[in-house]
C-alpha positions as CSV (number, residue, x, y, z in Angstrom):
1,X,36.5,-14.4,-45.3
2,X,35.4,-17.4,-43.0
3,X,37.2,-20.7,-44.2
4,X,35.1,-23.1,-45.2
5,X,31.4,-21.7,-44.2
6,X,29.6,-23.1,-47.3
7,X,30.6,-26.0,-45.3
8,X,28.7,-25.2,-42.0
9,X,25.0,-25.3,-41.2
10,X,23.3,-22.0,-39.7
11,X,24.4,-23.2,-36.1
12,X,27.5,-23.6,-36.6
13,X,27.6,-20.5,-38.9
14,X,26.6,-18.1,-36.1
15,X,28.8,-19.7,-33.7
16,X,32.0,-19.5,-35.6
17,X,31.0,-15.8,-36.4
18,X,29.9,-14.3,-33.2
19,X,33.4,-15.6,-31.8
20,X,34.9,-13.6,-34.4
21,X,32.8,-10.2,-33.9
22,X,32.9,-11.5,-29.7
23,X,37.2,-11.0,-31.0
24,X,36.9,-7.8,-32.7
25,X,35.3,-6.0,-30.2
26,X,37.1,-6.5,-27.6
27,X,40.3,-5.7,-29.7
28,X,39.1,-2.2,-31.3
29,X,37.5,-1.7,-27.2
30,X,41.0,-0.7,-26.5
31,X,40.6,2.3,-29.0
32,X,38.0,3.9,-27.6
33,X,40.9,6.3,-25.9
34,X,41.3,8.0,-28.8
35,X,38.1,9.8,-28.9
36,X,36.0,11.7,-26.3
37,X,32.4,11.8,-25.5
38,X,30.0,14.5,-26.9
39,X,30.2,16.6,-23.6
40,X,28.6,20.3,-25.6
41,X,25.5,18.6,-25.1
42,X,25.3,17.9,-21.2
43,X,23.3,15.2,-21.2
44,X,25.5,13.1,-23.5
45,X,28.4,13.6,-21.4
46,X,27.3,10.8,-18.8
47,X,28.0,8.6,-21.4
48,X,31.0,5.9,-20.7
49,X,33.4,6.2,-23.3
50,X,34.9,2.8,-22.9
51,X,31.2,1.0,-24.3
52,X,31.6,-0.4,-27.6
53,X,28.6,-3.1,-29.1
54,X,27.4,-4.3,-32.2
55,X,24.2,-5.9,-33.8
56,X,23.7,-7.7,-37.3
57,X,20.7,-8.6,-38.1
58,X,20.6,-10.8,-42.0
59,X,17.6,-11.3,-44.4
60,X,17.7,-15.0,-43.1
61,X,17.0,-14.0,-39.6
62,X,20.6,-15.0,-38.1
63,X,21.8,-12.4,-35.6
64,X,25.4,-11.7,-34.2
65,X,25.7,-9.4,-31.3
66,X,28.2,-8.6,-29.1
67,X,30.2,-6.2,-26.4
68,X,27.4,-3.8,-25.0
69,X,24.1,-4.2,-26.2
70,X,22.1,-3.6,-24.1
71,X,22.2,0.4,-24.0
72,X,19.8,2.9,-24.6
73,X,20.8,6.0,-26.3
74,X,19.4,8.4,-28.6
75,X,19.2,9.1,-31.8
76,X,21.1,11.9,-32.4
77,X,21.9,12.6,-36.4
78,X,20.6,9.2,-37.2
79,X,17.1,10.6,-36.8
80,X,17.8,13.1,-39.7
81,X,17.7,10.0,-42.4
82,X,13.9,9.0,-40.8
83,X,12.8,12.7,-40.7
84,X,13.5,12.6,-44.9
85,X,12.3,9.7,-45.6
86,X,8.7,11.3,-43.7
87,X,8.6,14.4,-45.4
88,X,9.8,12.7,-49.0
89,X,6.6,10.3,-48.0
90,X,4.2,12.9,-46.8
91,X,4.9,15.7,-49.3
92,X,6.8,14.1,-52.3
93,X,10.2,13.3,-53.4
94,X,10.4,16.2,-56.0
95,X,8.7,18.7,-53.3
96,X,11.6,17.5,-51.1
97,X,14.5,18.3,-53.3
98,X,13.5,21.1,-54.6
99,X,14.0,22.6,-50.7
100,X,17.4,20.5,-50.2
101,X,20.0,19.3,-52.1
102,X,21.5,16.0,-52.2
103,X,25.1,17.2,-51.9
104,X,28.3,16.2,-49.8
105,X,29.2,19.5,-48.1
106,X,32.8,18.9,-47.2
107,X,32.3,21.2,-43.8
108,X,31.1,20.0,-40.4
109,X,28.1,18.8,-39.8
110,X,27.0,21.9,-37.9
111,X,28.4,24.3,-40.0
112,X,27.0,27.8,-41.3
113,X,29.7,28.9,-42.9
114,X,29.1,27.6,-46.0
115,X,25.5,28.6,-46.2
116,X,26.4,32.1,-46.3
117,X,29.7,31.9,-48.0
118,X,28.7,29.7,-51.1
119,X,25.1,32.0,-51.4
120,X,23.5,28.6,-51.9
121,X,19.7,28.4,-53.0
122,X,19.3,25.2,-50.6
123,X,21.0,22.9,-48.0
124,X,23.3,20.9,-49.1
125,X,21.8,17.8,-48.0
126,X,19.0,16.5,-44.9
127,X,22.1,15.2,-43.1
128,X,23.5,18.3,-41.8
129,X,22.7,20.0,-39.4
130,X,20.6,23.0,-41.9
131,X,19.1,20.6,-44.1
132,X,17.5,18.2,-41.7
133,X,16.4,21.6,-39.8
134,X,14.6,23.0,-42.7
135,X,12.9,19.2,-43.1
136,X,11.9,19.7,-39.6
137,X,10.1,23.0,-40.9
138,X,8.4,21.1,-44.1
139,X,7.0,18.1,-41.7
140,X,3.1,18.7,-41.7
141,X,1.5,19.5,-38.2
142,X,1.2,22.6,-36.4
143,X,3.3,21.3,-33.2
144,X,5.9,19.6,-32.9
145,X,4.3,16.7,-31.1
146,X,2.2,16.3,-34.5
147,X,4.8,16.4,-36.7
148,X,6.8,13.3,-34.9
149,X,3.8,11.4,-35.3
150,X,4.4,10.6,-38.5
151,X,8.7,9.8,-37.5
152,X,7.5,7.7,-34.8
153,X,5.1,5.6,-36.5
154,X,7.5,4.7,-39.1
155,X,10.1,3.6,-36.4
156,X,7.5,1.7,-34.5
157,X,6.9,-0.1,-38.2
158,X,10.8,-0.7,-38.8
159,X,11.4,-1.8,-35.0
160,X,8.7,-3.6,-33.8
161,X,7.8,-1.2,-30.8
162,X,6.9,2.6,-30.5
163,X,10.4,4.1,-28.8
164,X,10.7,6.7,-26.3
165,X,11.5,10.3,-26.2
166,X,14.3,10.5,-23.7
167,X,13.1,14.0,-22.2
168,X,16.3,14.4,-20.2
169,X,18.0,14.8,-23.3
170,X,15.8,17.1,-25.5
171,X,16.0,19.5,-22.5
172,X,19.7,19.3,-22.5
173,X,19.6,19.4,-25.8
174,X,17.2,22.6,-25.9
175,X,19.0,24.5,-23.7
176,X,22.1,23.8,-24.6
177,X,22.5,24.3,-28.6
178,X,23.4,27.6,-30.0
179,X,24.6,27.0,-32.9
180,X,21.4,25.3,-34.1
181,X,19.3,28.1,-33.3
182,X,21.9,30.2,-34.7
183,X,21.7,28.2,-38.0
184,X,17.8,28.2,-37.6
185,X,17.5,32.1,-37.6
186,X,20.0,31.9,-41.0
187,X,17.7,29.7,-42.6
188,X,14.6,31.8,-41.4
189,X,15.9,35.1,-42.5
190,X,17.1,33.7,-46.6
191,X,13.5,32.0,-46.3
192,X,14.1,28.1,-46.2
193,X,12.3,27.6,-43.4
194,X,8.3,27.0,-44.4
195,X,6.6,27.4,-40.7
196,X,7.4,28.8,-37.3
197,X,10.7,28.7,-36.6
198,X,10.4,27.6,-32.6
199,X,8.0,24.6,-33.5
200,X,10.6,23.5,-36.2
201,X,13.9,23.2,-33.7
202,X,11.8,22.0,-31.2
203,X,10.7,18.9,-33.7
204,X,14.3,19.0,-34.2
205,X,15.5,18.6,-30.6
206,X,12.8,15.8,-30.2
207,X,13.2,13.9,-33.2
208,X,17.0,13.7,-32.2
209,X,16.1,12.9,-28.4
210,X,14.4,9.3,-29.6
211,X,15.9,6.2,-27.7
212,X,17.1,3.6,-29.0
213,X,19.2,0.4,-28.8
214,X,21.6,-1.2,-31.5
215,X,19.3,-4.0,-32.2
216,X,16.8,-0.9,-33.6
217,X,19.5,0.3,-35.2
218,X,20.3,-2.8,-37.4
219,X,16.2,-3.7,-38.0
220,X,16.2,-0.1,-39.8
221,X,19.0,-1.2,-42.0
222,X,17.5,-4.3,-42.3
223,X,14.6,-2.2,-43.8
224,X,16.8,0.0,-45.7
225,X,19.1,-2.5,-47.5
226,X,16.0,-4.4,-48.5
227,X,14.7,-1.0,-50.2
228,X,12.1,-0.5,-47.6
229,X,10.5,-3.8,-47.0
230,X,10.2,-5.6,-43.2
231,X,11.3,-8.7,-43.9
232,X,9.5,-10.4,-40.6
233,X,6.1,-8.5,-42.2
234,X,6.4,-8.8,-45.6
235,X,5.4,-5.3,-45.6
236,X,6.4,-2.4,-47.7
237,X,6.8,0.4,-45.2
238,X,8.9,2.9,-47.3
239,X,8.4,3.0,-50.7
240,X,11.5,1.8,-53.0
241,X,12.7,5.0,-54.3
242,X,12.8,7.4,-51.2
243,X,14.7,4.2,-49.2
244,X,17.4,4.0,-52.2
245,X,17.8,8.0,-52.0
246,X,17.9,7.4,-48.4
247,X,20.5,5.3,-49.1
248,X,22.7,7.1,-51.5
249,X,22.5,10.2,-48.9
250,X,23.7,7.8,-46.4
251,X,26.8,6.3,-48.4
252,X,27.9,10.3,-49.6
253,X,26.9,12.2,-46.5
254,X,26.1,10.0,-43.5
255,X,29.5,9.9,-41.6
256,X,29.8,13.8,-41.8
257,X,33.1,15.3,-43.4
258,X,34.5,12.2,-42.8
259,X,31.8,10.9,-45.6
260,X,34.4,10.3,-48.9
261,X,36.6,8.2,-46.4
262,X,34.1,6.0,-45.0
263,X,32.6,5.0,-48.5
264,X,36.4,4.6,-49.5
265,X,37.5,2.2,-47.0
266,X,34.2,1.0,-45.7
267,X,31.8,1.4,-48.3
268,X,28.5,1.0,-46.5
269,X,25.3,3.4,-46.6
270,X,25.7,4.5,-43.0
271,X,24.5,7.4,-41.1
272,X,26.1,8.3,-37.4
273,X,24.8,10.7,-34.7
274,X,27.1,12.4,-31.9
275,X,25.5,9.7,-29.1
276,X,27.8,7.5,-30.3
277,X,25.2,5.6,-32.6
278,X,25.9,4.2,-36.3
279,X,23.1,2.7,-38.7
280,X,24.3,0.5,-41.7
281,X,22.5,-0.8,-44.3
282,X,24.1,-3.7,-46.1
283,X,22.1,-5.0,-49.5
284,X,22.3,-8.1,-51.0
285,X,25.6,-8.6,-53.3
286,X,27.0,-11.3,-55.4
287,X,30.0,-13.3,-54.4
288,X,32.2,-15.7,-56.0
289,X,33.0,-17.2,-52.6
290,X,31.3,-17.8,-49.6
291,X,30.7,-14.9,-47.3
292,X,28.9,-14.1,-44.3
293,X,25.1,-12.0,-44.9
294,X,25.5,-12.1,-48.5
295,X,21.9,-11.3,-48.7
296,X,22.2,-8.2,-47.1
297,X,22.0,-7.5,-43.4
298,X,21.4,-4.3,-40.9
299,X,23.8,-3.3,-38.4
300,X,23.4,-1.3,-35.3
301,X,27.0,0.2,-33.5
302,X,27.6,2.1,-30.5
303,X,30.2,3.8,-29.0
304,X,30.1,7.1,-27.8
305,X,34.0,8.1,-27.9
306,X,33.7,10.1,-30.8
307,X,36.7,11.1,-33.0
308,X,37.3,14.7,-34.7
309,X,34.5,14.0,-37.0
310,X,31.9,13.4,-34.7
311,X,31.8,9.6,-35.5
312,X,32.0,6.7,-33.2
313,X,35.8,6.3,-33.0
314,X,36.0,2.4,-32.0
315,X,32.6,1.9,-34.0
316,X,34.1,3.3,-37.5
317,X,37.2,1.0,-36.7
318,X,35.2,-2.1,-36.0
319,X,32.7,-1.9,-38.7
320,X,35.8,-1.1,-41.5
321,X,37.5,-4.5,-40.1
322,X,34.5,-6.2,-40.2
323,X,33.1,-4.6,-44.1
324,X,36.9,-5.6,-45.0
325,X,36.9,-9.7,-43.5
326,X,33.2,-10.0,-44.8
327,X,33.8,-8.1,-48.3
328,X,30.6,-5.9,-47.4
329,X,31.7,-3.1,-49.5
330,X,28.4,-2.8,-52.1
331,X,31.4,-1.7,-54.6
């Protein structure tokens, strides 16, 4: 908690907590040893594994950023949570789980084991790695550049600008990832996949190749803690239900296997991707005290040391000190 900020107007608010979050950065910095970056895909391997930033943007408008913000990246896994919320949108929430789950999986992220092991009639969840690749196949448009249209209109609605494929990436990405197309061909032979299985990996490979920057990040949690709504706009630009499921996916699958922890000692809807990126989406909660973004707020993190998991290493740190100082936790 912050001493005494019912106290404080919004200047002096800010001040005092941007020299906290200017503090905790630069103290969980020194942590970013203990992971490595994602080197499997070459292109992410340039990455420095010593940059650590943070954006939180409230309902109110205030904004606290610090350490390095200023870095593009891609999406990565984080662009698995948009693809769902397009194809719940453009074909229907009940269409879009009957075709995947809403499940934790307990296994990694790009696992196939389980598919075939458990005999499953559907993904576990959009999150992974198979679910968001048989999203990819569900997405209407007979190329892949016509199904993004839809994924990139919605980010140019939550963010304020139309982003960028990084094409350096998807090629690196494309030429690099097995395992996908290995999990693709799995997923075309027990008949989940609805279309042509090159146009759907290649939507996948491009949706996850969209750059970013931790401000985005926290304006789509922005969006997603306030169920959907812009709050600069007014404007409902995902209808309530699909961003709560969104939501709920995010808090029970977003952080990988490493999911059940992270709602445990963090206890934010978040969603990470192997760039080093995290989303969070705080909502409003009730306090009996003063605390900092009670109305909600959207956070953007990144750090591309990434621990066992496949999660931002120093960013997980940071944002459990943070959730724990601010009582975040929606629990």
């Amino acid at each position: 908690m912050v001493q005494g900020m019912a106290n404080w107007n919004t200047g002096q608010t800010q001040k005092w907590l941007q020299q906290y979050v200017d503090d905790w950065v630069a103290f969980y910095r020194k942590r970013t040893n203990d992971g490595d970056v994602a080197s499997y895909i070459p292109a992410l391997a340039q990455a420095d594994p010593d940059d650590l930033g943070i954006s939180i943007i409230g309902k109110s408008g205030m904004t606290v950023r610090s350490g390095d913000t200023d870095m593009s990246f891609t999406l990565q896994s984080i662009s698995k949570v948009i693809s769902f919320i397009v194809a719940c949108m453009e074909c229907g929430v009940s269409y879009m789980l009957d075709r995947v789950d809403v499940e934790p999986s307990g296994e990694a992220f790009n696992s196939i084991m389980h598919l075939e092991m458990q005999q499953v009639e559907k993904p576990f969840n959009p999150l992974i790695n198979a679910g968001a690749i048989t999203v990819g196949s569900i997405l209407p448009g007979k190329t892949s550049d016509q199904r993004l249209e839809p994924i990139f209109q919605l980010l140019e609605n939550m963010v304020g600008y139309r982003p960028k494929l990084n094409v350096d990436v998807y090629e690196s990405e494309r030429d690099s990832s097995m395992r996908n197309r290995a999990i693709g061909y799995y997923l075309l032979e027990t008949g989940f996949l609805e279309s042509d299985l090159n146009v759907t990996l290649e939507t996948y490979f491009k949706q996850c190749s969209i750059e970013v920057t931790i401000d985005d990040l926290a304006n789509i949690g922005m969006v997603l803690a306030n169920d959907g709504m812009n709050i600069k706009t007014g404007e409902a630009i995902i209808p309530r239900q699909i961003a709560r499921i969104a939501k709920v996916l995010m808090l029970t699958c977003g952080m990988y296997d490493a999911s059940g922890k992270f709602a445990t000692y963090v206890g934010i809807p978040a969603k990470s991707g192997v760039s080093g990126g995290i989303v969070a989406a705080v909502p409003p909660r009730v306090r009996d005290e003063p605390m900092p973004f009670t109305d909600g707020c959207g956070i953007g993190v990144y750090g591309p040391a990434l621990g066992d998991e496949g999660n931002s290493i120093a960013g997980i740190r940071l944002l459990r000190h943070i959730a724990n100082q601010w009582d975040l936790s929606i629990f």
